[in-house]
C-alpha positions in Angstrom: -90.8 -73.0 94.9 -89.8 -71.6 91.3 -92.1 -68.9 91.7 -90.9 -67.9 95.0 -87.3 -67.7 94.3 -87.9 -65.8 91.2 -89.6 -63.4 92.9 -87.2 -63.0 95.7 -85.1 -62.8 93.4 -86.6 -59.9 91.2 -87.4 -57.8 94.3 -83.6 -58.2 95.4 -82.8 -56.5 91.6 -85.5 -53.9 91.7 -84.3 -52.9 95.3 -80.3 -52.7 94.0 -81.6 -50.8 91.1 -83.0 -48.4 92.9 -80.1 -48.1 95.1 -77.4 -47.7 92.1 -80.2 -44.9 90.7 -80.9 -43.0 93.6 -77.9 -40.0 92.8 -77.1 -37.5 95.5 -79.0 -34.7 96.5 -78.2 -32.2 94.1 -78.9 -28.3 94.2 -79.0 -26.0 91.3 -77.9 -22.6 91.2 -78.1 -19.7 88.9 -74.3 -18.6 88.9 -71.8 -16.1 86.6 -68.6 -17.4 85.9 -65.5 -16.1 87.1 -63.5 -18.9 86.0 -62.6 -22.3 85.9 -59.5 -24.8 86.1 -59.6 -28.9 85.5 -60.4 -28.8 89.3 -62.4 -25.5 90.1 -64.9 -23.6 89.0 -64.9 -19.8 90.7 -69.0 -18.5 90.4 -70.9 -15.9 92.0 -74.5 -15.0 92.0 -76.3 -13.9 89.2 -75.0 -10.3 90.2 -71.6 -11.0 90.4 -71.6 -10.9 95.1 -70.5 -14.1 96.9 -67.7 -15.5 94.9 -67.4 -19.2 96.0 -65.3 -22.0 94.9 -66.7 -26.0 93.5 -65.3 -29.0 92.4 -65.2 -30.1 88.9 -63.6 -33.1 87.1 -63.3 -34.1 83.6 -66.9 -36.1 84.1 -68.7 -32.7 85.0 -71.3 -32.8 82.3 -71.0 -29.1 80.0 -73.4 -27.6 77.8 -72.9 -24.1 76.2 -76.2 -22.8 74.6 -77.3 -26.3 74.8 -74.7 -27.8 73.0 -71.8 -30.4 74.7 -69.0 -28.9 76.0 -65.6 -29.1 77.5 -64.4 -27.3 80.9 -61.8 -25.0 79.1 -65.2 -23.8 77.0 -66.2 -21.9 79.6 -65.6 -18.1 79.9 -65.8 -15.6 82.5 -69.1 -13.8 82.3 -71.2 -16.9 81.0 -74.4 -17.2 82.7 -75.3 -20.4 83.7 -77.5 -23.4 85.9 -74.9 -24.7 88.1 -75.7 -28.4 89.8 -73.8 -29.0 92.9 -74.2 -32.4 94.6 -74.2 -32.6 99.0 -70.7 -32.8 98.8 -69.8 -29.7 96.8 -69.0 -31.2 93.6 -70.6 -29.9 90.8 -71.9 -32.2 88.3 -73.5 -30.3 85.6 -72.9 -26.8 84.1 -75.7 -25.2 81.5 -74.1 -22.2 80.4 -75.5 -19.6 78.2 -73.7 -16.9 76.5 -74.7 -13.7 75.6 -75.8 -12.4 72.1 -72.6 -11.1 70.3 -73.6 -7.4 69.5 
């Protein structure tokens, strides 16, 4: 009976595990920046057509050149790996900058 319930009661954890771990569909996209606010981040493709709006927060994870970031960090003209989730809320920005001549 031990046995039974403990292993009802590990499957029950491994199943709410995966549940909690299972993120959103995300979608990454190449994207310039055009700028950013605490709330929005303005890309566009790589070559600078389609200019489109996302969400950002404070918990949008930043990296410039691999290094932590803030939001404010940013700058227009960064390249960078955008991660937007299903509902248009980016959750990650990898920005690299270009090689100061």
């Amino acid at each position: 009976m031990k046995t039974i319930l403990l292993c009802s009661a590990t499957a029950l954890l491994l199943a709410l595990t995966g549940l909690a771990l299972a993120d959103k569909t995300e979608k990454i996209h190449d994207a310039l920046i055009v700028s950013v606010t605490a709330d929005t981040l303005v890309i566009t493709d790589p070559d600078g057509k389609n200019e489109r709006s996302q969400k950002v927060d404070a918990a949008t994870a930043v990296t410039i050149d691999g290094k932590p970031a803030k939001l404010p960090e940013l700058s227009k003209g960064d390249r960078a790996k955008v991660a937007i989730d299903e509902d248009g809320k980016v959750v990650r920005i990898a920005a690299m900058r270009a090689a100061k001549k």
